[in-house]
C-alpha positions in Angstrom: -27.5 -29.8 15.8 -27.2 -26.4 17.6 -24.4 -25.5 15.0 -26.7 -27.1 11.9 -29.3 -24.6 12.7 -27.7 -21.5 13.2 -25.6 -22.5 9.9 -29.0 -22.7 8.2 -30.2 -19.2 9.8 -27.1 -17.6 8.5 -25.9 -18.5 5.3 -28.7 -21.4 4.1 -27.0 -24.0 4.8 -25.6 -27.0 6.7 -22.0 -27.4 6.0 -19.7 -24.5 5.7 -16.2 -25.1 4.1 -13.3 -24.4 6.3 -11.6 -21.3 5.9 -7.8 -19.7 6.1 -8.5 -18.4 9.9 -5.4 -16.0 8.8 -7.8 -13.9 6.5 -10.3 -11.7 8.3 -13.2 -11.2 5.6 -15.1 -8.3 6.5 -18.4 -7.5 3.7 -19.5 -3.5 3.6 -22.8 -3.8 1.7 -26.0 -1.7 1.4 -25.4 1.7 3.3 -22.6 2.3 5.6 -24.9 3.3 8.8 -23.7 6.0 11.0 -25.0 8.6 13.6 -28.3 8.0 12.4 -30.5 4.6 12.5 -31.8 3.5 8.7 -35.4 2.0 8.1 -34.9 -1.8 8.7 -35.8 -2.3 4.9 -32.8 -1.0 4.0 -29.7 -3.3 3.8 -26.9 -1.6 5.8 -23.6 -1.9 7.1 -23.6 -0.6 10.7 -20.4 1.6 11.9 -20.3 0.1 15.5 -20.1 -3.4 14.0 -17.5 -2.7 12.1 -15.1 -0.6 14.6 -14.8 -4.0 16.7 -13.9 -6.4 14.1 -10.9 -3.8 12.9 -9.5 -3.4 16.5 -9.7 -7.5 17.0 -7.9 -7.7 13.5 -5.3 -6.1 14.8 -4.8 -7.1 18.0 -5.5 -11.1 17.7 -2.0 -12.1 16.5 -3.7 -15.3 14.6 -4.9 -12.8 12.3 -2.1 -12.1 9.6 -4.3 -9.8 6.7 -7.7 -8.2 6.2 -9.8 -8.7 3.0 -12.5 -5.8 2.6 -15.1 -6.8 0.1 -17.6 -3.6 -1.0 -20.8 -3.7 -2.2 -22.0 -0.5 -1.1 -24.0 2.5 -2.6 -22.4 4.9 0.2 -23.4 6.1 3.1 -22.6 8.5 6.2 -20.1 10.5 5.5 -18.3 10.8 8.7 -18.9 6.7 9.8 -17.3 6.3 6.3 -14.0 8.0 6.8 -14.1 6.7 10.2 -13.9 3.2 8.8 -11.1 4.3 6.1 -8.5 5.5 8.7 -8.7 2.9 10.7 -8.1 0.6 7.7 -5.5 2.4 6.6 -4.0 2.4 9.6 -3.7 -1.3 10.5 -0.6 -2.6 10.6 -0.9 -5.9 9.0 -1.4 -6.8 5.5 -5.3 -5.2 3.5 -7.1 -5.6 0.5 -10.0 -4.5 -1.3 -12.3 -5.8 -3.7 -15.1 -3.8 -4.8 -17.8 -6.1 -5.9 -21.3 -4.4 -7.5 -20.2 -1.2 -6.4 -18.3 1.1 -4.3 -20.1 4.2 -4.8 -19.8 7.8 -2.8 -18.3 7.4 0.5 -17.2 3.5 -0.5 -14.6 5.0 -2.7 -12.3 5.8 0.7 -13.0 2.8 2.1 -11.8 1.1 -0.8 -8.3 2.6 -1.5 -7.5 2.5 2.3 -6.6 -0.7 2.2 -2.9 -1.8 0.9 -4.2 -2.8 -2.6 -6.9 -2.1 -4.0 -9.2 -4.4 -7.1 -12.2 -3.5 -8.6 -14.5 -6.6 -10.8 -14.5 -5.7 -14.7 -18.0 -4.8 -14.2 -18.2 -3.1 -10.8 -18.6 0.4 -10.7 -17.6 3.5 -8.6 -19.6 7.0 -8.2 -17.8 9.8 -7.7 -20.0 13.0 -6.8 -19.8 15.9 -3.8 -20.6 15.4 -0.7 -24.7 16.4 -0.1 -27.2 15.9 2.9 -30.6 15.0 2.6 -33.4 16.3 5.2 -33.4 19.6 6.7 -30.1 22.0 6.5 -29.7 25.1 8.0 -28.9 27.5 5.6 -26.3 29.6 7.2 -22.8 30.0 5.3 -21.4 28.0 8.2 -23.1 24.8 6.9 -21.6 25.1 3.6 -18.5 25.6 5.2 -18.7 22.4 7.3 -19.9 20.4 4.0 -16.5 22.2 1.9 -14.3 20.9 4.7 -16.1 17.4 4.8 -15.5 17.1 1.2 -11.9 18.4 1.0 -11.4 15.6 3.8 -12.4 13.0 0.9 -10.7 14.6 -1.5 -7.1 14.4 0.2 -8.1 11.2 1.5 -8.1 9.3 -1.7 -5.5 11.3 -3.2 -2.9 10.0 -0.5 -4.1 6.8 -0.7 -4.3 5.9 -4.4 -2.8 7.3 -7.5 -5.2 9.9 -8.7 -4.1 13.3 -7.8 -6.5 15.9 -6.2 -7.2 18.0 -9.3 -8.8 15.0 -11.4 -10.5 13.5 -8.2 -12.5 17.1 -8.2 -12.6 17.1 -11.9 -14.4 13.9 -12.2 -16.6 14.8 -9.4 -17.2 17.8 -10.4 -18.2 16.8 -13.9 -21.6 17.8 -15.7 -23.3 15.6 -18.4 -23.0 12.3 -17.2 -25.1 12.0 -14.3 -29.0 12.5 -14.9 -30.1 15.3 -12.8 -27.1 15.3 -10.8 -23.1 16.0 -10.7 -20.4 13.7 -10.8 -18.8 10.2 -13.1 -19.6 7.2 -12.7 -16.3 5.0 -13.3 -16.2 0.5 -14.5 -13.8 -1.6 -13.8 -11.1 -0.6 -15.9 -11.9 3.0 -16.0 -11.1 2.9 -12.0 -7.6 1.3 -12.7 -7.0 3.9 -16.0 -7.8 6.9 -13.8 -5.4 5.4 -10.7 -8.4 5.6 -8.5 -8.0 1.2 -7.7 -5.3 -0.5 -8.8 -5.8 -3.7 -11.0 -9.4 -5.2 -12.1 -9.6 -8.8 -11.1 -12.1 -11.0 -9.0 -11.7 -13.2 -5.7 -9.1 -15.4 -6.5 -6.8 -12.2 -7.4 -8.1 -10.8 -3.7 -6.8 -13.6 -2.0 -3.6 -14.3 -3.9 -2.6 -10.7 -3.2 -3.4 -10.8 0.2 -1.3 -14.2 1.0 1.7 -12.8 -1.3 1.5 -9.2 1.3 1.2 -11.7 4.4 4.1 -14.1 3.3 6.3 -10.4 2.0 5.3 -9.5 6.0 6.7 -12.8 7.7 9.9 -12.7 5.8 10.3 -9.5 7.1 9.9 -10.7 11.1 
């Protein structure tokens, strides 16, 4: 009855199908939450959830791959590429699949992983890295906020196939953004520019994350 109820409280509802205990599923949706603590309307992924469920990936040897799923409008910065090297640097098998969106600092998070898929009509926001609230304006600040953003910048290069000079030329770009910087890239788009590498759904998730698991135990 115990495990009814709290099946109810979490999902809505009683029975929950049985799942590939290989596959870690980990959700970033809402706002990747950082050094700072968001208003509890907001829906939010919180950094010091996340850190524990990445180590237990991979150290619990029952776990053989990670699938990331993004939903996420961005986030803090630093929490973000936090999140993206430690992905990146997990040893057994990851993929992504960017759902909704995986705007600002979910575009790291999603091309750390192994392989990367983006939904036909998901989108990803590419813009520079800006603070809202109070900023001290010294030349030192801008500084920090250049080397934040040149962080990003080689981040994503190495990990996908867009090179550094059309990363900053699409988030530099001017036109397509009401009152702001930046391009705003479906599906497809993502894959043309070598930002994410194939558009597909779930089902294309999973299969590509079994195929990298079963390439990984052929190997031991």
């Amino acid at each position: 009855m115990n495990q009814k109820l709290n099946n109810i409280n979490q999902v809505g509802q009683i029975n929950i199908p049985d799942m590939d205990k290989s596959i870690h599923v980990m959700p970033i949706i809402g706002q990747v939450e950082g050094h700072q603590v968001l208003p509890p309307q907001n829906k939010t992924t919180k950094y010091e959830h996340i850190i524990p469920q990445l180590v237990a990936v991979e150290q619990n040897p029952n776990i053989k791959g990670l699938l990331l799923i993004l939903n996420t409008v961005g986030g803090d910065v630093e929490a973000g590429l936090a999140i993206s090297e430690m992905v990146k640097t997990i040893s057994k098998p990851t993929v992504s699949l960017v759902l909704g969106g995986g705007h600002s600092i979910g575009v790291p998070i999603a091309v750390s992983t192994d392989y990367s898929i983006i939904a036909e009509t998901a989108t990803m926001t590419i813009h520079p890295v800006r603070l809202t609230g109070l900023v001290v304006s010294v030349p030192q600040t801008y500084e920090y906020l250049d080397k934040m953003q040149e962080r990003i910048i080689r981040f994503v290069a190495e990990n996908s196939r867009m090179t550094e000079g059309r990363f900053k030329e699409l988030m530099f770009q001017t036109g397509e953004l009401a009152r702001d910087i930046g391009t705003v890239l479906v599906g497809q788009d993502a894959v043309k520019n070598g930002l994410i590498d194939t558009v597909g759904g779930l089902d294309t998730g999973v299969d590509k994350l079994r195929d990298l698991m079963s390439q990984t135990d052929n190997l031991q």
